[in-house]
C-alpha positions in Angstrom: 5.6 -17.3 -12.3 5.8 -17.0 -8.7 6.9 -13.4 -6.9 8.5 -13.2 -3.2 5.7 -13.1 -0.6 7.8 -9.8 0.8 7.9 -7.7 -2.7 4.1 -8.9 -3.3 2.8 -7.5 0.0 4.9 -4.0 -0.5 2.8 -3.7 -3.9 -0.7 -4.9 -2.2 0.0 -1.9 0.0 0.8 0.6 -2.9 -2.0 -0.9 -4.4 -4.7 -0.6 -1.5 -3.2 3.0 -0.3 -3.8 4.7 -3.8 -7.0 3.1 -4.3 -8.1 4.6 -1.4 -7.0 8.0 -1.8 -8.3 8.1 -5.2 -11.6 6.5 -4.3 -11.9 8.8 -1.2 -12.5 5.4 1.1 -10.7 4.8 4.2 -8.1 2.2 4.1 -10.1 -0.7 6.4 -12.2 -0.3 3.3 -9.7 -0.3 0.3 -8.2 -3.2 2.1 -11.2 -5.4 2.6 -12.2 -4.5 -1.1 -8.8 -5.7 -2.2 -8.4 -9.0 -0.5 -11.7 -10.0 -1.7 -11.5 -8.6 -5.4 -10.3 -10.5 -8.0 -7.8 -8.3 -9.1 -6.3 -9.9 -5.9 -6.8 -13.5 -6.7 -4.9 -12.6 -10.2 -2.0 -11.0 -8.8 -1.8 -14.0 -5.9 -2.4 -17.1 -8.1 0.3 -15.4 -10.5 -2.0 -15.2 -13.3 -0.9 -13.6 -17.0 2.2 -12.2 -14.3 0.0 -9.7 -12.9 2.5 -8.9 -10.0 4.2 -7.8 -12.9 2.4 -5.2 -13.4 2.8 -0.8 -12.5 1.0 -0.3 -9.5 -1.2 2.7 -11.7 -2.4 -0.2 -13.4 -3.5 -2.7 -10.6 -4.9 0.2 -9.0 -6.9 1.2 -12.1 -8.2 -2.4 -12.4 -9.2 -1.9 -8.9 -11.4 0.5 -9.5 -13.0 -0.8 -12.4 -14.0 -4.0 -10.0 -15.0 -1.5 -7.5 -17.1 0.6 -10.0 -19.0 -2.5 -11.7 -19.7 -4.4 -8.2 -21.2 -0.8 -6.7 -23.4 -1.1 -10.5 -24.4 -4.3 -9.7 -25.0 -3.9 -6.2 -22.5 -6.7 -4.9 -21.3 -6.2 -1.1 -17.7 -7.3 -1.0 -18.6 -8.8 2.5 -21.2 -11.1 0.3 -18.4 -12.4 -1.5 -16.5 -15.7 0.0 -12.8 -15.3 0.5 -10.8 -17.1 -2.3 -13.8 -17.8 -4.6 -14.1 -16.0 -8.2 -17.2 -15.1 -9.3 
């Protein structure tokens, strides 16, 4: 299932603004994170209706990405735009 480009973008920035007040990051940072996580790529490709989804719970996926590529090491920058791991 498809959502409209307009509603999607309002929740990417919900999304991106309370992961970075709860991950104490600036927003240039939340936002590259997020367009280059794959909590992203899930929400865009419409996968298991994650646009469905409360905005706590996007954002607490977020951080779990967040948390397990600053374990690993991984620099979001490092990753290619559009490609899954």
């Amino acid at each position: 299932m498809t959502a409209n480009p307009i509603l999607l973008q309002k929740k990417y920035s919900r999304v991106i603004e309370r992961f970075a007040r709860q991950q104490n990051i600036s927003l240039d940072a939340a936002l590259d994170f997020f367009y280059h996580s794959d909590v992203y790529l899930l929400i865009r490709d419409g996968v298991s209706d994650m646009h469905c989804m409360s905005d706590a719970y996007l954002t607490e996926e977020l951080e779990q990405e967040y948390c397990q590529n600053n374990a690993n090491g991984v620099n979001t920058a490092d990753k290619a735009p559009g490609k899954r791991r």
